[in-house]
C-alpha positions as CSV (number, residue, x, y, z in Angstrom):
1,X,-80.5,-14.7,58.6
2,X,-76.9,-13.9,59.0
3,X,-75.4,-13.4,55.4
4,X,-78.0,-10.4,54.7
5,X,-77.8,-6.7,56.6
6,X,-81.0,-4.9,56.7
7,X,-80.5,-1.0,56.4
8,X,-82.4,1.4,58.1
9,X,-82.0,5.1,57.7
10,X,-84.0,7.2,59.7
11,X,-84.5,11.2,60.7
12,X,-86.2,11.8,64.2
13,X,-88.0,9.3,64.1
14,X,-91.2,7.8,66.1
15,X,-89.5,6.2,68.4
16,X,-92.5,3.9,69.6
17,X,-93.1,2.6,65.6
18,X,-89.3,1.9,65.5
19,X,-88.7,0.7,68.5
20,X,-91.3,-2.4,67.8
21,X,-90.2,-2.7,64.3
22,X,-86.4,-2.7,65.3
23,X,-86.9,-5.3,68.0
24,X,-88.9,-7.5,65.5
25,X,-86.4,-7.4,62.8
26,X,-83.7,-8.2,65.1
27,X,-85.1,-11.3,65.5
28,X,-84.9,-12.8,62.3
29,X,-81.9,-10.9,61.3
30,X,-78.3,-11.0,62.8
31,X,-77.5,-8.1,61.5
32,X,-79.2,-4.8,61.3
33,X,-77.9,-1.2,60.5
34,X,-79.3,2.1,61.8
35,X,-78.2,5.4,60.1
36,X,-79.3,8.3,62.3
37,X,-79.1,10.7,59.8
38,X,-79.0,14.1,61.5
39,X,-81.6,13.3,64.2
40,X,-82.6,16.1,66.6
41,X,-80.5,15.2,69.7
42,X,-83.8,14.6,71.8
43,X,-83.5,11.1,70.4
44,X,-79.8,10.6,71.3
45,X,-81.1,8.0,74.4
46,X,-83.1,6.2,71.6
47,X,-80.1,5.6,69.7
48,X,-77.9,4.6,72.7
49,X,-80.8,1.8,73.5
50,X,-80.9,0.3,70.5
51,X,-76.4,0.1,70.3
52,X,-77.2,-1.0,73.8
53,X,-79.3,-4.0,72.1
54,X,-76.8,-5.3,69.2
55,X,-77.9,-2.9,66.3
56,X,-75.3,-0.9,64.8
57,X,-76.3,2.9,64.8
58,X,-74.2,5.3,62.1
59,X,-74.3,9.3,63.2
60,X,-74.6,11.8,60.5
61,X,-73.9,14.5,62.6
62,X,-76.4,16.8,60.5
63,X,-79.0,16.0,58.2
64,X,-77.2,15.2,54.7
65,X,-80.3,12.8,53.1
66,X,-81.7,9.7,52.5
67,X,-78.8,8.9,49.8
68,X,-76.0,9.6,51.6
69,X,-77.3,7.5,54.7
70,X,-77.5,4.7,52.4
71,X,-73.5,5.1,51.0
72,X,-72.8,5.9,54.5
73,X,-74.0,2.5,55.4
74,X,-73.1,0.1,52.2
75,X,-69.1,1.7,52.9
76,X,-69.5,0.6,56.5
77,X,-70.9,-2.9,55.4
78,X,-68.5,-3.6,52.5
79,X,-65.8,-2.4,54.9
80,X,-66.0,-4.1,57.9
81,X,-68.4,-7.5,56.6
82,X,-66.5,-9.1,54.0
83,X,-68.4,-12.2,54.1
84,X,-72.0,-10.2,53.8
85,X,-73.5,-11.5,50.6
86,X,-75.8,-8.0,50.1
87,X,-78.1,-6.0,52.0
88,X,-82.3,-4.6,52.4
89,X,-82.9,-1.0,52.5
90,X,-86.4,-0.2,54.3
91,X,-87.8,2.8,55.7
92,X,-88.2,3.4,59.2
93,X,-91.7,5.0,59.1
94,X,-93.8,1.1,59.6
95,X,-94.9,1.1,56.2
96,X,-92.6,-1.8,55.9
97,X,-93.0,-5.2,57.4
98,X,-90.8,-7.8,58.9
99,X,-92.4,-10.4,56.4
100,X,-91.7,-8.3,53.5
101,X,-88.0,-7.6,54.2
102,X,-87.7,-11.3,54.4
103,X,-89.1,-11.8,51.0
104,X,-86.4,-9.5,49.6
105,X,-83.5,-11.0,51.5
106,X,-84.5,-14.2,50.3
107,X,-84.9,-13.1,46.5
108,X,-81.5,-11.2,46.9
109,X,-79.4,-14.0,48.3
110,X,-80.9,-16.0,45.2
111,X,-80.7,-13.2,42.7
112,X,-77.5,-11.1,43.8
113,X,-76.9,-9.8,40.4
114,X,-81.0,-8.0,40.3
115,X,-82.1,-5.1,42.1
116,X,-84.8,-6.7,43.5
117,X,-87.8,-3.9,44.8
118,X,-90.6,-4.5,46.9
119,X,-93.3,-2.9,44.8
120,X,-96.8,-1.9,46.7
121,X,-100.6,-1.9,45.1
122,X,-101.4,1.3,44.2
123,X,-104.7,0.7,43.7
124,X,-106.3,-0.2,47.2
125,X,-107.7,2.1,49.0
126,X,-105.4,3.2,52.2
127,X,-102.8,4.7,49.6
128,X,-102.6,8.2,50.4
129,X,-103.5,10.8,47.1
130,X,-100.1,12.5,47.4
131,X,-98.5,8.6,46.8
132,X,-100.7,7.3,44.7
133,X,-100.7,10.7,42.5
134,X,-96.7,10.8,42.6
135,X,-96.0,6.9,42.0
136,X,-98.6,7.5,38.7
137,X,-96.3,10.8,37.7
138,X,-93.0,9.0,38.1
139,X,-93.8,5.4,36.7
140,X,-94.8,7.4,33.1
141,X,-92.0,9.3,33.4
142,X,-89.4,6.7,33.3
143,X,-91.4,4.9,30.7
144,X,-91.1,7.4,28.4
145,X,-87.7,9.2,29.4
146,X,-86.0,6.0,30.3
147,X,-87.9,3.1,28.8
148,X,-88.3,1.2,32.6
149,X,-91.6,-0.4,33.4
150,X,-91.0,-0.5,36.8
151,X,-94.7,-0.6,39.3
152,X,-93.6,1.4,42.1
153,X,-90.5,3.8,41.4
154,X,-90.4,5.4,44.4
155,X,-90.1,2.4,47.0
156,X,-87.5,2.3,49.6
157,X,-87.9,-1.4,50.3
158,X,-85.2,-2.9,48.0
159,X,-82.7,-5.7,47.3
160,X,-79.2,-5.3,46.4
161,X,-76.5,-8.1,46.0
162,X,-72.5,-7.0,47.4
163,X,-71.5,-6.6,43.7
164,X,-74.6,-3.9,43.5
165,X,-73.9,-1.6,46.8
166,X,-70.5,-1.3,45.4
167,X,-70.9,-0.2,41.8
168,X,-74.3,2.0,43.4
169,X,-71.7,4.0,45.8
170,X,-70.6,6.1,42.6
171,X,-73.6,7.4,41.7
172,X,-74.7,10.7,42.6
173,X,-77.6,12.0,44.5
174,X,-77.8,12.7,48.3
175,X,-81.1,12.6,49.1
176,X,-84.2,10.8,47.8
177,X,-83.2,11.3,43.9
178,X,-80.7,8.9,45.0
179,X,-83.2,5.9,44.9
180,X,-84.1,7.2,41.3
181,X,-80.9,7.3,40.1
182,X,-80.5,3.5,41.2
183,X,-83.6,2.6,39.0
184,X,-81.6,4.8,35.9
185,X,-78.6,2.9,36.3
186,X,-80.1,-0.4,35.7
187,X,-80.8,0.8,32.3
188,X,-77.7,2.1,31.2
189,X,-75.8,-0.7,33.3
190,X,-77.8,-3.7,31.4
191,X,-79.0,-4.7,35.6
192,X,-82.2,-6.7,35.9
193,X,-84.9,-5.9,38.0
194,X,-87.2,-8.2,39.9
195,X,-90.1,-6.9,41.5
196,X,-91.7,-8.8,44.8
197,X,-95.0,-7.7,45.9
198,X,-95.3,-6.9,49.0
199,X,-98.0,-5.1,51.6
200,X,-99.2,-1.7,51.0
201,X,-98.8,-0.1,54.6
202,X,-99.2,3.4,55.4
203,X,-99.9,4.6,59.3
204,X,-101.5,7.9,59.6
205,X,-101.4,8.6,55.6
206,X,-97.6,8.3,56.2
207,X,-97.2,11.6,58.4
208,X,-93.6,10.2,59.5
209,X,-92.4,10.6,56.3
210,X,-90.1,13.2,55.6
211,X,-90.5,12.9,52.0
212,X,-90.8,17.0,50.6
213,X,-93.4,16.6,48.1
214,X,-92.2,19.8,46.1
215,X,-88.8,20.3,46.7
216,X,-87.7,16.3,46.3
217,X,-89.9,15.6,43.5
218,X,-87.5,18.9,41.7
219,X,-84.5,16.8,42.7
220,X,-86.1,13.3,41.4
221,X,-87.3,15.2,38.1
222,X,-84.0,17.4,37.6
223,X,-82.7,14.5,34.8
224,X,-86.3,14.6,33.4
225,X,-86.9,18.4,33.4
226,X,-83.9,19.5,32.1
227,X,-84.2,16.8,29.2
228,X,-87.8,18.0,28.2
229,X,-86.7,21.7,28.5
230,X,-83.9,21.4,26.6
231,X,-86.3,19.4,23.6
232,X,-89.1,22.0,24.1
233,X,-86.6,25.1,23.6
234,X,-85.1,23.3,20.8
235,X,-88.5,22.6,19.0
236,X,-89.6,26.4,20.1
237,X,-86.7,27.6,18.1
238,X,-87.1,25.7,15.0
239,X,-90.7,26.6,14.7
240,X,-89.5,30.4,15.0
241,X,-86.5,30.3,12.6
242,X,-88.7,28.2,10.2
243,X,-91.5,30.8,9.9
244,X,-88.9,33.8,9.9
245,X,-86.9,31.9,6.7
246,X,-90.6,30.6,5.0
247,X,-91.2,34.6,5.0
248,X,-87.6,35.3,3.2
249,X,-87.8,32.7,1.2
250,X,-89.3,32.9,-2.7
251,X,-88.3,29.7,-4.4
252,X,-90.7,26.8,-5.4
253,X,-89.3,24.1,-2.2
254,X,-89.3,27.0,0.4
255,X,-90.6,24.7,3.1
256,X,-88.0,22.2,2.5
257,X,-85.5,24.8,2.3
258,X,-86.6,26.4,5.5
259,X,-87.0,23.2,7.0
260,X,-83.3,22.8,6.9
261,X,-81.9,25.7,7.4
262,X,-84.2,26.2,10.9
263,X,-83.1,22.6,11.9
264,X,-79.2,23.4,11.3
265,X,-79.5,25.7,13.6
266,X,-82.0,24.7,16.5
267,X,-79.8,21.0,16.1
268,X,-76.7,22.5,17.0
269,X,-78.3,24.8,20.1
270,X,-80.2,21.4,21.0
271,X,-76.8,19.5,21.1
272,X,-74.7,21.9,23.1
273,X,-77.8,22.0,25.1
274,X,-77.4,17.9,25.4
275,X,-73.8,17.9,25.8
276,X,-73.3,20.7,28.4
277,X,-76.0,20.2,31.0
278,X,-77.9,16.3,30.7
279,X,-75.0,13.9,29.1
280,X,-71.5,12.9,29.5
281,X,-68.7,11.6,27.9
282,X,-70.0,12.7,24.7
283,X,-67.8,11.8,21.8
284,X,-67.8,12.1,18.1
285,X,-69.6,8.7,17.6
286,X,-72.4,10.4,19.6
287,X,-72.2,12.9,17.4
288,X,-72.1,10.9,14.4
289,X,-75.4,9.1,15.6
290,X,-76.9,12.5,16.5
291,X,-76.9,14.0,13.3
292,X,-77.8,10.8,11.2
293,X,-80.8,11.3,13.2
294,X,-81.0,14.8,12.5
295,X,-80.9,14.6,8.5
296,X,-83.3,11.9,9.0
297,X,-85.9,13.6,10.8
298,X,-85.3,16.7,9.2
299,X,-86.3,15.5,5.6
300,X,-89.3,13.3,7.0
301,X,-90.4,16.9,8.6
302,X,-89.8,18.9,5.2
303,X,-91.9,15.9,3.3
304,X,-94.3,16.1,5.5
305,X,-95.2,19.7,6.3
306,X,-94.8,20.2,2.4
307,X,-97.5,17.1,1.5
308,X,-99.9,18.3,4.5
309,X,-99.5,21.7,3.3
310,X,-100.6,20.8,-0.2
311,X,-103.3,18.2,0.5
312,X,-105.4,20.2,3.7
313,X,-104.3,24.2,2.7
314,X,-103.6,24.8,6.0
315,X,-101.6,27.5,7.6
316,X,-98.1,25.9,7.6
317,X,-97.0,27.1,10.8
318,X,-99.6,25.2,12.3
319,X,-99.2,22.0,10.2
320,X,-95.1,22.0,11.0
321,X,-96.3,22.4,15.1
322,X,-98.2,19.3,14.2
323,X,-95.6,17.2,12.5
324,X,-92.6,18.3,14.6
325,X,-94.3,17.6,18.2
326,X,-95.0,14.2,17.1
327,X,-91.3,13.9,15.8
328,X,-90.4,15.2,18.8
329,X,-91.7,12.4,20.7
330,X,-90.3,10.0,18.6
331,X,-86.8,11.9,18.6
332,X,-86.8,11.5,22.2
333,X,-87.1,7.7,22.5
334,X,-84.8,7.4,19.5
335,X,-82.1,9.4,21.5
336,X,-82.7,7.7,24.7
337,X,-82.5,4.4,23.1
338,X,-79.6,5.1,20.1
339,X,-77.9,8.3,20.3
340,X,-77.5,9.0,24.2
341,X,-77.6,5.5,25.5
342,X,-75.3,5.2,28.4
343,X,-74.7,9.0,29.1
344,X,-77.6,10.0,31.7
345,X,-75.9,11.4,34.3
């Protein structure tokens, strides 16, 4: 196959796996990249054998991560290949197969426009906890957070047309939240995706990964974490102000009244929240949309509570802790989907 590269970045790798897997995939494809990303220099004659065999090995000279081994290596194709129509990333690990990477070379030389992703069963049996517990965390996550359905968010076997690897090498991320911010950028970019299934192969419970369970899950998650903190806080805050002002308060619509004074407030610390530290290029149409929301929400809340209040003689503070959670949610789709669209960062 000689209009497709095939992508393989790899730290310290086993050199036996690779070796056979390397030699196989040369095979059916004339061209295939290797980025050594940072490899302990016990493996430099590994390297040098497989340059000495026709594969093309990039050096970072220390470990920088899986993201920037992958813009290292789309620069180097859209460089020097002008006539490649698009490339397959795949892990060097085995878990991989030669018959799957041709699947997605195929479906990306027909669909160059897609990301196309080679998407594993979670369900069978060899899937390791760790993977099957993390795929399950991340597939809700971007359900909810970013509205993508996708099967298996966290695979490095994917498909990307020439048009793709170019407009992919400004987004940010170095290491493995690179791969996640690919899957965002579909969203906010309008980009299909096309998912291939392919076989669900993990040697030794994938020991060879070098995937950091804690520390690269933070990195995938940042986007996600800092969203849901800045909400939570926000909420926290109106629930404070509005039982502080309820107290003050003597007139006959206190709860409405407190209702919107507590949301002025918690709004504007929820935008400056927004606007400083998740979104960009925020402008005053965003901020238009934002607080047509706002007005919205907030009188639904006041009706609410107030009718609640009335009809079950609960304590109010609980009953608003109710009704605003469940806003909340719906808040959070509404700005993913209306007010916020296009500015994940």
């Amino acid at each position: 196959m000689k209009d497709i590269f095939v992508v393989v970045p790899t730290l310290d790798p086993d050199e036996k796996i690779m070796q056979e897997f390397i030699k196989e995939l040369h095979a059916k494809f004339s061209h295939v990249l290797v980025v050594n990303d940072g490899s302990r220099n016990i493996h430099d004659k590994f390297f040098k054998k497989l340059e000495s065999e026709g594969i093309i090995v990039l050096k970072h000279y220390k470990n920088l991560g899986k993201g920037r081994a992958l813009k290292t290596a789309f620069n180097y194709i859209l460089n020097e290949y002008p006539h490649i129509l698009g490339v397959v990333t795949c892990d060097s690990d085995g878990q991989h197969s030669v018959e799957d990477i041709t699947k997605i070379a195929e479906e990306t030389l027909k669909n160059p426009k897609k990301l196309i992703l080679g998407v594993r069963n979670f369900a069978q049996e060899n899937v390791p906890p760790k993977s099957k517990f993390g795929n399950i965390i991340t597939r809700n996550i971007f359900k909810i957070f970013i509205g993508l359905n996708i099967s298996d968010t966290q695979t490095g076997l994917r498909g990307l047309g020439r048009d793709l690897m170019l407009r992919f090498m400004d987004l940010s991320g170095e290491r493995y939240e690179y791969e996640t911010n690919m899957l965002i950028a579909t969203k906010d970019e309008n980009i299909e995706i096309l998912e291939v299934e392919i076989a669900t192969i993990y040697l030794n419970s994938n020991a060879n990964s070098h995937f950091n369970p804690l520390l690269d899950s933070i990195m995938i998650y940042k986007l996600f974490i800092k969203y849901f903190l800045a909400s939570f806080s926000s909420f926290l805050l109106d629930i404070v102000l509005f039982g502080s002002i309820l107290g003050i308060l003597k007139i006959n619509s206190r709860i409405l009244a407190a209702t919107i004074l507590a949301r002025v407030v918690s709004s504007i610390y929820n935008y400056l929240i927004n606007s400083n530290l998740i979104f960009k290029n925020m402008n005053i149409i965003t901020l238009v949309k934002y607080y047509i929301l706002v007005v919205i929400q907030m009188f639904i809340s006041g009706c609410f509570v107030t009718y609640l209040y009335r009809l079950l003689n609960l304590n109010v503070i609980l009953i608003k802790i109710i009704v605003d959670f469940f806003l909340m949610i719906i808040n959070l789709i509404i700005q993913r989907e209306f007010v916020f669209k296009d500015l994940v960062k």
